[in-house]
C-alpha positions as CSV (number, residue, x, y, z in Angstrom):
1,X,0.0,0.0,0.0
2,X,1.3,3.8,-1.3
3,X,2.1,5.7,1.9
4,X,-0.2,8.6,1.1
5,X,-3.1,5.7,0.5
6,X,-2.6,4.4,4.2
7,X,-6.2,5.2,6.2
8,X,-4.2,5.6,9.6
9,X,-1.3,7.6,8.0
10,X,-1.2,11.4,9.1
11,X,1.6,13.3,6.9
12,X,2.4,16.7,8.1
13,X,4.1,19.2,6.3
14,X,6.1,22.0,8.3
15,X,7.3,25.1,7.0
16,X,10.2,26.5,9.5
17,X,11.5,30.2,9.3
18,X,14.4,31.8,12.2
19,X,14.5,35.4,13.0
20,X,16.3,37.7,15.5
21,X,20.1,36.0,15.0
22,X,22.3,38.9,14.5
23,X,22.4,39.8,17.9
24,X,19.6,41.1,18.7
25,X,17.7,40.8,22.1
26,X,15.4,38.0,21.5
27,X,15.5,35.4,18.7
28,X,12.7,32.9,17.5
29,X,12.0,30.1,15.3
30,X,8.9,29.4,13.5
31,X,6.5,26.8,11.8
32,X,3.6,26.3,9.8
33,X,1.9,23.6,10.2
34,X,-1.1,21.6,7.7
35,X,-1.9,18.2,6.6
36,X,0.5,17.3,3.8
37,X,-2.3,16.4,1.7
38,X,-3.4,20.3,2.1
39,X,-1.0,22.0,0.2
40,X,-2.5,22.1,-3.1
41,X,-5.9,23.8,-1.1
42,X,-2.8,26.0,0.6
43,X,-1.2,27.0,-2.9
44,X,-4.9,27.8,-4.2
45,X,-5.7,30.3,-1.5
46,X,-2.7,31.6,-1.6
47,X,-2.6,32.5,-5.4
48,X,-6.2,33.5,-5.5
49,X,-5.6,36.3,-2.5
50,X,-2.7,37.7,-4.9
51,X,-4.3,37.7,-8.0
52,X,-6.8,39.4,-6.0
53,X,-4.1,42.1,-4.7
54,X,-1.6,42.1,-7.7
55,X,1.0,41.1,-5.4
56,X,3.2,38.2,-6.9
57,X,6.2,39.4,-5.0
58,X,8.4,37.4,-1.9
59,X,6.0,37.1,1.0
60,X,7.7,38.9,4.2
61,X,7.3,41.0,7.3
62,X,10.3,42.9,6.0
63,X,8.5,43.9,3.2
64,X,4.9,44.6,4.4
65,X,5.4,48.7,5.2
66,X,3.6,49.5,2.2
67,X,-0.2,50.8,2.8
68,X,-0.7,49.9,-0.8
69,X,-0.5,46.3,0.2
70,X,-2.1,46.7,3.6
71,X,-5.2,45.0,2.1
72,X,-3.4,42.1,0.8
73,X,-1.5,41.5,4.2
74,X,-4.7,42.1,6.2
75,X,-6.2,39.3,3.7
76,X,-3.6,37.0,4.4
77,X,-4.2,37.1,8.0
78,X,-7.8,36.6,8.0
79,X,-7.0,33.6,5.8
80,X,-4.8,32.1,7.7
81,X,-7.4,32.5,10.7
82,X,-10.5,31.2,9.1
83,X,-8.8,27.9,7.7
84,X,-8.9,25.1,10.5
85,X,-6.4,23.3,9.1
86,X,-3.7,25.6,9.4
87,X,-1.6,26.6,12.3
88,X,1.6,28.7,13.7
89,X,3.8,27.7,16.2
90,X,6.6,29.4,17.3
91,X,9.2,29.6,20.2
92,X,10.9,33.4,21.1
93,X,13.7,33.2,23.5
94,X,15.8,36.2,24.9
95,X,19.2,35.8,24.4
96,X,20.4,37.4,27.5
97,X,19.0,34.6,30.0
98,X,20.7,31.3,27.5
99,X,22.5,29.7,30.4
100,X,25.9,29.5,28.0
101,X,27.2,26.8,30.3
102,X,24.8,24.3,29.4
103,X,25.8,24.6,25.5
104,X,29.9,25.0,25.2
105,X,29.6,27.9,25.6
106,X,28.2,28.9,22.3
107,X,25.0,30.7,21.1
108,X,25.3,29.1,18.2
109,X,24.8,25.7,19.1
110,X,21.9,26.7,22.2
111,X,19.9,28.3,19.2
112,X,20.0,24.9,17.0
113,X,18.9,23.1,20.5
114,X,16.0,26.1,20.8
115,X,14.7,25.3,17.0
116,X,14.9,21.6,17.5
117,X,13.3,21.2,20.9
118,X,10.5,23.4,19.5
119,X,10.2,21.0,17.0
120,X,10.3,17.6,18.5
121,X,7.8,19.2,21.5
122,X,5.0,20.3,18.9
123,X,5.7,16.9,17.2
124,X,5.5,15.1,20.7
125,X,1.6,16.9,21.2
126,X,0.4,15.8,17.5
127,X,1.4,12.6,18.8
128,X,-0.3,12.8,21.9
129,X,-3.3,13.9,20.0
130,X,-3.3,11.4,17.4
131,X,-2.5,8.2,19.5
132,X,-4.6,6.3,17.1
133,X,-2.7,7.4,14.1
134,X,0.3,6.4,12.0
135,X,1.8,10.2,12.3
136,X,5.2,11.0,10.1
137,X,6.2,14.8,9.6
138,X,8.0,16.2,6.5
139,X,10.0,19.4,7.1
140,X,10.9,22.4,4.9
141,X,13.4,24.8,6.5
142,X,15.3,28.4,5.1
143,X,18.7,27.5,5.3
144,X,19.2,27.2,9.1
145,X,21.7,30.1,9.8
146,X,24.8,28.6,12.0
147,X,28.7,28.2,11.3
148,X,28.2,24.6,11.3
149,X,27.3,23.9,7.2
150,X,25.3,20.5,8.0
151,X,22.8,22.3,10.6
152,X,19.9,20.8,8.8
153,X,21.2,17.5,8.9
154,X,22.0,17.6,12.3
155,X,18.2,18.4,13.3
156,X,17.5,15.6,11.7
157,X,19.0,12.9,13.2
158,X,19.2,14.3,16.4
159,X,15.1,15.5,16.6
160,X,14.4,11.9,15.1
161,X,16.6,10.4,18.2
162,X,15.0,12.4,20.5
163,X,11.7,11.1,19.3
164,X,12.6,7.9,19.3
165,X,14.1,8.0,22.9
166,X,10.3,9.7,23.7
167,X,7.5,7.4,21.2
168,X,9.5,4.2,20.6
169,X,9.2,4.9,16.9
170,X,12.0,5.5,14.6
171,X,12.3,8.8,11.8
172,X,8.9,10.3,12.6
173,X,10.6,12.9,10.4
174,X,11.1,11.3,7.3
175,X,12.3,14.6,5.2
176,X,14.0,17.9,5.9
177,X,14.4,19.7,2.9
178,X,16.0,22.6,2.9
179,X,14.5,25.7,0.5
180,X,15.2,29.2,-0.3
181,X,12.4,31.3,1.0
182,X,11.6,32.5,-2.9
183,X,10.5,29.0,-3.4
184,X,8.3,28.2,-1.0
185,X,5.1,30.3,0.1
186,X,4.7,28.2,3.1
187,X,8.2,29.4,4.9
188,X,7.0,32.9,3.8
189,X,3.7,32.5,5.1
190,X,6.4,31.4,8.6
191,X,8.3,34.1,8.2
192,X,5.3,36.8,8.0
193,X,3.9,35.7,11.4
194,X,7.2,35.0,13.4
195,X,8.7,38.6,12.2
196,X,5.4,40.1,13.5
197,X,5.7,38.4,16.7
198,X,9.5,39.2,17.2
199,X,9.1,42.5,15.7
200,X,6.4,43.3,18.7
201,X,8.8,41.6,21.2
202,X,12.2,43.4,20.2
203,X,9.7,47.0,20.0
204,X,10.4,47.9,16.5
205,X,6.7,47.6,14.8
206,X,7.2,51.7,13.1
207,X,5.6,51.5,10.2
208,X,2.1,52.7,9.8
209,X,0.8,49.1,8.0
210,X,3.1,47.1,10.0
211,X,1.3,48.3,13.3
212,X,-2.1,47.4,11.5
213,X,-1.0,44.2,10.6
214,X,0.2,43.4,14.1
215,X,-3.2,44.7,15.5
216,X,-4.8,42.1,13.0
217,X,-3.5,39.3,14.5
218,X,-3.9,40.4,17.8
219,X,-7.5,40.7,17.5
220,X,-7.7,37.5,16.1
221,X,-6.1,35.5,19.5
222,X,-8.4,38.3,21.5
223,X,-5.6,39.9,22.3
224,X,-4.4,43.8,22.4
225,X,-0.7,43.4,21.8
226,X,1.4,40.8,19.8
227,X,3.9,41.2,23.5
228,X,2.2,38.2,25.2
229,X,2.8,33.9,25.6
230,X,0.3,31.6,24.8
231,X,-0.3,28.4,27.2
232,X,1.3,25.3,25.6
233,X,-2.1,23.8,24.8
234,X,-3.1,26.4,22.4
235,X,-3.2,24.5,19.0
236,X,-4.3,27.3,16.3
237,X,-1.2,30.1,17.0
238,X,1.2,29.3,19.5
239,X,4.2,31.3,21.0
240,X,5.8,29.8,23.3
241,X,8.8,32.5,25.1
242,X,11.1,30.1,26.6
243,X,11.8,31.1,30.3
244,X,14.7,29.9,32.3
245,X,13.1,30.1,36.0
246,X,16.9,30.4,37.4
247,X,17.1,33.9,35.7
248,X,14.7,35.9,37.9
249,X,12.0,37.7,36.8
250,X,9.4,36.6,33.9
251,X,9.0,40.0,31.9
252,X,6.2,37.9,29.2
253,X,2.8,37.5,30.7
254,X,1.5,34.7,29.7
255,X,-2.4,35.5,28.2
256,X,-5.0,32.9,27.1
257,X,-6.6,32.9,23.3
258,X,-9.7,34.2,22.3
259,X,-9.6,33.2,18.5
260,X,-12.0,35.4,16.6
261,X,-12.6,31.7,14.2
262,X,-12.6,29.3,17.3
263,X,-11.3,25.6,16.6
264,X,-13.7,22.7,17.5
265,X,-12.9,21.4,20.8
266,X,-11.6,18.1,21.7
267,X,-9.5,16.6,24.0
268,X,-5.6,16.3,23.9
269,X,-3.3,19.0,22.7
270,X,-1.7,20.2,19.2
C-alpha cells in the first residue's frame, strides 16, 4: 500500500523560518503547520488572495510597510485564521538569559537546540493527540543560519533520536528539505507571522501598515498586543517564550486565546 493511501497515516508538512540572529535581544523560530495532503488547497488560497491584490512578489514582514499592500497582508491574515487546518507555532527566546554553560559555551549551538526542541515538543503533542494514528512529519526549513554547514542535517538525526528516545518509533521525520524562501510560500507565510511576533517583542513595529497588521493578529487571539505567551495547549497560534526560571523575573505575561474563528474542541493537545 502507497504511503499517502494508508487510512491511519497522518503526513504533516512544516514550514520553518528563524528570525532575530544577529544579535539582537530576542531570537525565535517558526512553523507552519497543515496536513500534507493540504498544500494544493494551501497553494490555491494563496494564489487567489494575490491575484486578487496584484501582489506576486516574496512574501515577508520585511517587506509589508507598504499601505498599498495593507489589504493584501490584512487578507492574508484573515486567511490564515479562518482555515482550520492551518496553524503557527513558534518559540521566542531572549538571548540574555541562555545559560551558555549548558551549550559549550556557544550561542550558536543553544539556538539549534531552541529550534529543534521546538520542534520535536510540537511533534510530541500531535502525537499525543493522534494516539490512534500512523503520524510522520515532513519538514521544509530556510537554510538554518549557523557556522556549522550540516545544521539541517543535524536536526534531523538528532530531533528523530529524541523522538525515538520519547515514542519508541523510529524517523517520525522522514524529510528535511531545505528551500530558499523565494520557493516556497509556506516558509514565507512562517516568516510573516514569526517577524510580526519578534518584531512586537524586540519594539520595532514603526511602520504605519506594520502596526495594523500586528493589530490584525492580535484581534484575532483576543488579544491587544502581539507582547504576550500563549499556554502550551493552544493549538491554532502558538508562541511559546522560553523562560529559564533560574534567571529571575518573567518579563512575558502569559495571556490565554480568544480566536475570533474558534477551533472545534476536543481533547488532547496540538
Amino acid at each position: 500500500m502507497a504511503e499517502n493511501d494508508n487510512p491511519g497515516k497522518m503526513i504533516w508538512h512544516v514550514a520553518c523560518d528563524e528570525s532575530g540572529i544577529d544579535g539582537q535581544r530576542f531570537y525565535g523560530f517558526g512553523s507552519l503547520w497543515m496536513k500534507y495532503q493540504r498544500r494544493g488547497d494551501f497553494a490555491k488560497l494563496i494564489r487567489n488572495v494575490r491575484e486578487k491584490h496584484g501582489y506576486f512578489q516574496e512574501i515577508k514582514w520585511q517587506k509589508a510597510n507598504s499601505k498599498k499592500y495593507l489589504p493584501f497582508h490584512i487578507d492574508l491574515i484573515e486567511l490564515f485564521f479562518k482555515h482550520q487546518w492551518l496553524a503557527f507555532h513558534c518559540i521566542v527566546v531572549e538571548k540574555s538569559i541562555v545559560n551558555k554553560s549548558f551549550h559549550n559555551g556557544d550561542y550558536d549551538l543553544a539556538m539549534r537546540k531552541h529550534f529543534t526542541k521546538l520542534m520535536t515538543t510540537k511533534i510530541s503533542n500531535v502525537l499525543r493527540a493522534h494516539p490512534e494514528r500512523d503520524c510522520s512529519f515532513r519538514v521544509e526549513v530556510d537554510p538554518i543560519a549557523s557556522r556549522y554547514k550540516k545544521a539541517d542535517e543535524a536536526f534531523h538525526v538528532i530531533a528523530n533520536n529524541m523522538l525515538f528516545i520519547q515514542h519508541g518509533v523510529k524517523d517520525l521525520i522522514t524529510s528535511v528539505v531545505t528551500k530558499d524562501s523565494k520557493s516556497s510560500e509556506n516558509i514565507q507565510i512562517s516568516d510573516f507571522f514569526l517577524g510580526a511576533i519578534m518584531s512586537a517583542y524586540q519594539g520595532k513595529i514603526s511602520s504605519e501598515a506594520k502596526v495594523a497588521l500586528a493589530e490584525k493578529i492580535a484581534e484575532n487571539l483576543g488579544w491587544d498586543t502581539l507582547t504576550y505567551d500563549t499556554w502550551p495547549t493552544e493549538r491554532k497560534f502558538n508562541i511559546w517564550f522560553f523562560y529559564d526560571k533560574t534567571r529571575g523575573f518573567r518579563e512575558i505575561e502569559t495571556k490565554p486565546v480568544k480566536l475570533k474563528n474558534p477551533l472545534p474542541e476536543r481533547n488532547g493537545s496540538r
